[in-house]
SETIVO-536647 format. One record per residue (C-alpha): z, x, y; residue number from 1; chain. Coordinates in steps of 0.1 Angstrom, whole numbers. Layout:
REM residues N
(zaza (Z; X; Y); NUM; 'A') ...
END
This chain:
REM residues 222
(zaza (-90; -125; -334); 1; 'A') (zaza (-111; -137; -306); 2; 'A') (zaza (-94; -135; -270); 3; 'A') (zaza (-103; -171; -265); 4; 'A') (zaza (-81; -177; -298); 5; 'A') (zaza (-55; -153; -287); 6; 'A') (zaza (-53; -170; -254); 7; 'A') (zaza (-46; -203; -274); 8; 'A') (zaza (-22; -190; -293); 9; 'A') (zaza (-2; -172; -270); 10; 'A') (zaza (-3; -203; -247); 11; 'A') (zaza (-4; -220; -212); 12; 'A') (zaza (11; -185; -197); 13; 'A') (zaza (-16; -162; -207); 14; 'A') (zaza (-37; -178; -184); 15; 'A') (zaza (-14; -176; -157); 16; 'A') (zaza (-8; -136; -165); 17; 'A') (zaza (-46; -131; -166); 18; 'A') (zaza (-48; -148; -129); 19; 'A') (zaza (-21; -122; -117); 20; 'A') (zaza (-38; -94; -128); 21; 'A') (zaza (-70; -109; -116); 22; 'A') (zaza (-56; -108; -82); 23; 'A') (zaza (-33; -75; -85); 24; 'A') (zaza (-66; -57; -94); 25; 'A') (zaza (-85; -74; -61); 26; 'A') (zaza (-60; -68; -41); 27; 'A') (zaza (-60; -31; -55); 28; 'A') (zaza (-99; -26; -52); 29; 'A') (zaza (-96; -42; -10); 30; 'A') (zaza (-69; -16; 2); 31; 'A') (zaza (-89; 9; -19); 32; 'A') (zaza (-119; -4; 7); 33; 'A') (zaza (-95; -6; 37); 34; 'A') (zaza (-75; 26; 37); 35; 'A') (zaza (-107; 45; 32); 36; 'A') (zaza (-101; 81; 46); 37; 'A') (zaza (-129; 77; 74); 38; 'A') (zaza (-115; 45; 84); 39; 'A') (zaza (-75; 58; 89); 40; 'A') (zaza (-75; 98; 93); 41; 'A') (zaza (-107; 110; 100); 42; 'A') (zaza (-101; 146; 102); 43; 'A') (zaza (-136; 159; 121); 44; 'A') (zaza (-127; 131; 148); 45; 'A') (zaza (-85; 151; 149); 46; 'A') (zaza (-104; 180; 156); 47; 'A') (zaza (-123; 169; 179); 48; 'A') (zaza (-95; 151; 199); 49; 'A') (zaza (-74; 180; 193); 50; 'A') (zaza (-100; 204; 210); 51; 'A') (zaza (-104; 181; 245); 52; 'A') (zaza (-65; 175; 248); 53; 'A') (zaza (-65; 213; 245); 54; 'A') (zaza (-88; 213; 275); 55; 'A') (zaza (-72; 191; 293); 56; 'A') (zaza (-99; 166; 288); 57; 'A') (zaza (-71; 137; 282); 58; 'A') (zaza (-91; 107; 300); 59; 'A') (zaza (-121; 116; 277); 60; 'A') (zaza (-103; 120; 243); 61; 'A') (zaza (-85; 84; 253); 62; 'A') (zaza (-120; 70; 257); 63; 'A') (zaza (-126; 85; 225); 64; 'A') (zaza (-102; 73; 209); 65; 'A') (zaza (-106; 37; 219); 66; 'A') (zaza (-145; 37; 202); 67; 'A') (zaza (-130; 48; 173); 68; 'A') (zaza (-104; 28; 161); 69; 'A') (zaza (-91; 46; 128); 70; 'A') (zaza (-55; 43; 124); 71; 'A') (zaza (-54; 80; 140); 72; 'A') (zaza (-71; 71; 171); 73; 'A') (zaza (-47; 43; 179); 74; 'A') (zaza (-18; 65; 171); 75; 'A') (zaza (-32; 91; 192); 76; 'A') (zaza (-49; 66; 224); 77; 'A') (zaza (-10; 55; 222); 78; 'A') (zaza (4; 94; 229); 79; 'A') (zaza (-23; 95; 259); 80; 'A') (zaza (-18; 68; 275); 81; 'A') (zaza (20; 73; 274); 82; 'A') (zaza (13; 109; 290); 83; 'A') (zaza (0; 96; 323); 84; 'A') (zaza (33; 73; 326); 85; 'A') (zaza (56; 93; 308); 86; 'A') (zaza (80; 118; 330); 87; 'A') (zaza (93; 141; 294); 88; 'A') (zaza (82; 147; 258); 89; 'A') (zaza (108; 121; 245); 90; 'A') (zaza (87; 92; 265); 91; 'A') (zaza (53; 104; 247); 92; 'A') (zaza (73; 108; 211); 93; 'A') (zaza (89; 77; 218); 94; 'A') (zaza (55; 56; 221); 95; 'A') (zaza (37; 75; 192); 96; 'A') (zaza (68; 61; 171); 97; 'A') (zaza (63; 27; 183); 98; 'A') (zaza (22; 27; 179); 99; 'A') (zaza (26; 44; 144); 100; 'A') (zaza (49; 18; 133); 101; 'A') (zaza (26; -9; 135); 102; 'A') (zaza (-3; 11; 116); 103; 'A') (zaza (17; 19; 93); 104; 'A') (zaza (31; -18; 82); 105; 'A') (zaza (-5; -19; 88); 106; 'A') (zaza (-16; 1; 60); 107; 'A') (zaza (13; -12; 36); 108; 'A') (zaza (-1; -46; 39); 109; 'A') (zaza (-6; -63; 9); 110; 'A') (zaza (1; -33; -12); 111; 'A') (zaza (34; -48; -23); 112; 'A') (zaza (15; -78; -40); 113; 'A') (zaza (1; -55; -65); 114; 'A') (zaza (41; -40; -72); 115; 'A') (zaza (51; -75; -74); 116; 'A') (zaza (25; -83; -101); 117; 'A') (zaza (39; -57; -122); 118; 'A') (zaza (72; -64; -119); 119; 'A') (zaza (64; -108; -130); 120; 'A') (zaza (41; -101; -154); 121; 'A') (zaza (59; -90; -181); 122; 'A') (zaza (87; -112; -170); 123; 'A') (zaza (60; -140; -177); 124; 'A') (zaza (52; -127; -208); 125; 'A') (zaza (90; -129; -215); 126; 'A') (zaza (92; -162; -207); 127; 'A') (zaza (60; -173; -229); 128; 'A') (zaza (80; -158; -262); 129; 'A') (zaza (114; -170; -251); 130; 'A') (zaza (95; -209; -249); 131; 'A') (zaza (78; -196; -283); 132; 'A') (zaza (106; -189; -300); 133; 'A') (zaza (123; -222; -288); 134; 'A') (zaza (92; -237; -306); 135; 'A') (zaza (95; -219; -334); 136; 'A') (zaza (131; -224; -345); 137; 'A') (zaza (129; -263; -337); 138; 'A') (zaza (101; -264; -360); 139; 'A') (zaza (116; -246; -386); 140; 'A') (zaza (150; -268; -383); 141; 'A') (zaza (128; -301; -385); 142; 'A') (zaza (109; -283; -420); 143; 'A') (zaza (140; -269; -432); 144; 'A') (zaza (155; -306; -434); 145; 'A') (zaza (125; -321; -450); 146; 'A') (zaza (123; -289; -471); 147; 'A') (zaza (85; -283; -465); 148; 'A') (zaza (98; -248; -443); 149; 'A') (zaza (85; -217; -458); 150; 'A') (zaza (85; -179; -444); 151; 'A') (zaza (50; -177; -435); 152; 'A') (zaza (51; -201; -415); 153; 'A') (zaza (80; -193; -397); 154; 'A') (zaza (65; -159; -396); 155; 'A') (zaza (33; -168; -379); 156; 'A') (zaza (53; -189; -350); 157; 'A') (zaza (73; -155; -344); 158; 'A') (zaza (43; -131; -337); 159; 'A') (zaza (25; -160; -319); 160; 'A') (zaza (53; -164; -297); 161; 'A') (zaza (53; -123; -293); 162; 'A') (zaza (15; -125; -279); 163; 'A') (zaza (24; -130; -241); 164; 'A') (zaza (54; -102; -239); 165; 'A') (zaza (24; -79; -256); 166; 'A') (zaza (-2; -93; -233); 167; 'A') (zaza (24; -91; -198); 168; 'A') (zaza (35; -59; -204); 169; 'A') (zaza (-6; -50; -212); 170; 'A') (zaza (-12; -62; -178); 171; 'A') (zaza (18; -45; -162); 172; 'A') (zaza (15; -8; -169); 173; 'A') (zaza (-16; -4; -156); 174; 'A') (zaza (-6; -26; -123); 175; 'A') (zaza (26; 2; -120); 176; 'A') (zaza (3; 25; -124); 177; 'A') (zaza (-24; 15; -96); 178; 'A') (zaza (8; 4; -69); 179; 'A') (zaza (22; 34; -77); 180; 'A') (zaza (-13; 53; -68); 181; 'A') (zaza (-12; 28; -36); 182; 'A') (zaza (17; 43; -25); 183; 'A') (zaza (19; 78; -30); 184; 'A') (zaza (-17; 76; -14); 185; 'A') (zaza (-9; 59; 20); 186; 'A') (zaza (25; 79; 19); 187; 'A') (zaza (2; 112; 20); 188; 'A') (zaza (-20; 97; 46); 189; 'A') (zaza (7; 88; 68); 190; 'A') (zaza (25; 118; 64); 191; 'A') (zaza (-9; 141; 82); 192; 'A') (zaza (-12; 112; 108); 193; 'A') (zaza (24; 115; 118); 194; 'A') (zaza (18; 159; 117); 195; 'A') (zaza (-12; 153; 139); 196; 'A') (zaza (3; 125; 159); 197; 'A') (zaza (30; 154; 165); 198; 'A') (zaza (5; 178; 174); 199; 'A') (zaza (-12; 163; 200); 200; 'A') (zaza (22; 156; 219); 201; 'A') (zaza (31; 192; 214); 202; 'A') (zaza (-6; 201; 232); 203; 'A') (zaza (1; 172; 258); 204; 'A') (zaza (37; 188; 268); 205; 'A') (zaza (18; 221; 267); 206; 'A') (zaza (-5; 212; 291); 207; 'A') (zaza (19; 194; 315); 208; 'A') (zaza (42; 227; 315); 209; 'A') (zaza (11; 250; 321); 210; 'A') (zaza (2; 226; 351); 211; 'A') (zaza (38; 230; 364); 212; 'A') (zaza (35; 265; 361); 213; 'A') (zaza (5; 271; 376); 214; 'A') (zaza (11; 242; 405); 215; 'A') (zaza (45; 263; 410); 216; 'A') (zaza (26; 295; 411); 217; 'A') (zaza (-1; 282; 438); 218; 'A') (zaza (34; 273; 459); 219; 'A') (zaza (45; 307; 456); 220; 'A') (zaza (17; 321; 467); 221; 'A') (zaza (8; 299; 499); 222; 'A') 
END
């Protein structure tokens, strides 16, 4: 059977499952585009950041970090620019939480559309055998009481009617399977930035205490 048969015969909500996964599979291929490593956690550019706050170089890995514009940088321009007004660690953490909370909703955005496809497609192709079926039997009542009804027939309307559960749940495994992919890939993503989002605060606190020290140590010895 052709698919521009099938489509006819499985009816009006084939078309509307094959525009879901039309869109499930866009929306799929744009966060594929938009949470592209380089463009979120660009390790060279951690390291690189990583080395200058090690330095002491804070004003020039913030500049940095403002060209850049990765879901890292902003994370990490957030922990710096909370270090020059923040008087403890739990200001600097507290900031990083704030700024990573946005990137992360961020990141999620739009992934849910392709769960949600799953989840309605096969309920679609549910509901195009349940109206089937409706069909079927009302057909088969009207040609049972003229006596023209026969099993072929009334076999035929049943596995027409079976076409858009078939066809939904077609479409919905592989959408599970892609926002399930999504997921576990922006979860691993945001798991490093928060790790590195952690270690520059660590280097930050670091280089305030070794300040302290030494400033406390120039005291002590004038």
């Amino acid at each position: 059977m052709e698919i521009t048969e099938l489509f006819q015969q499985g009816g009006p909500l084939m078309w509307a499952i094959l525009t879901a996964s039309i869109v499930g599979v866009g929306v799929f291929l744009e966060r594929l585009w938009s949470l592209q490593r380089a463009k979120v956690h660009p390790r060279p550019f951690v390291e690189r950041i990583r080395a200058l706050v090690a330095k002491g170089k804070t004003s020039e890995a913030l500049l940095l970090c403002e060209e850049n514009g990765s879901s890292i940088a902003v994370v990490m321009a957030g922990a710096l620019r909370a270090y020059e007004n923040a008087s403890s660690r739990g200001d600097i953490k507290e900031a990083v939480e704030e700024v990573g909370a946005r990137e992360v909703a961020h990141m999620d955005r739009n992934v849910e559309i392709v769960g949600t496809i799953a989840t309605i497609t096969p309920l679609l192709g549910l509901l195009g055998t349940v109206v089937g079926m409706i069909q079927v039997f009302r057909e088969f009542v009207t040609a049972y009481a003229s006596g023209t009804v026969g099993p072929d027939s009334f076999a035929q309307g049943i596995w027409q009617a079976l076409i858009t559960t078939a066809y939904g749940l077609t479409v919905a495994i592989p959408m599970l399977l892609l926002y399930r992919y999504l997921q576990g890939r922006n979860n691993g993503m945001v798991l490093e930035m928060e790790e590195d989002a952690m270690g520059i605060v660590n280097l930050l606190e670091d280089g305030r205490r070794n300040a302290s020290k030494a400033a406390a140590a120039a005291e002590s010895e004038g």
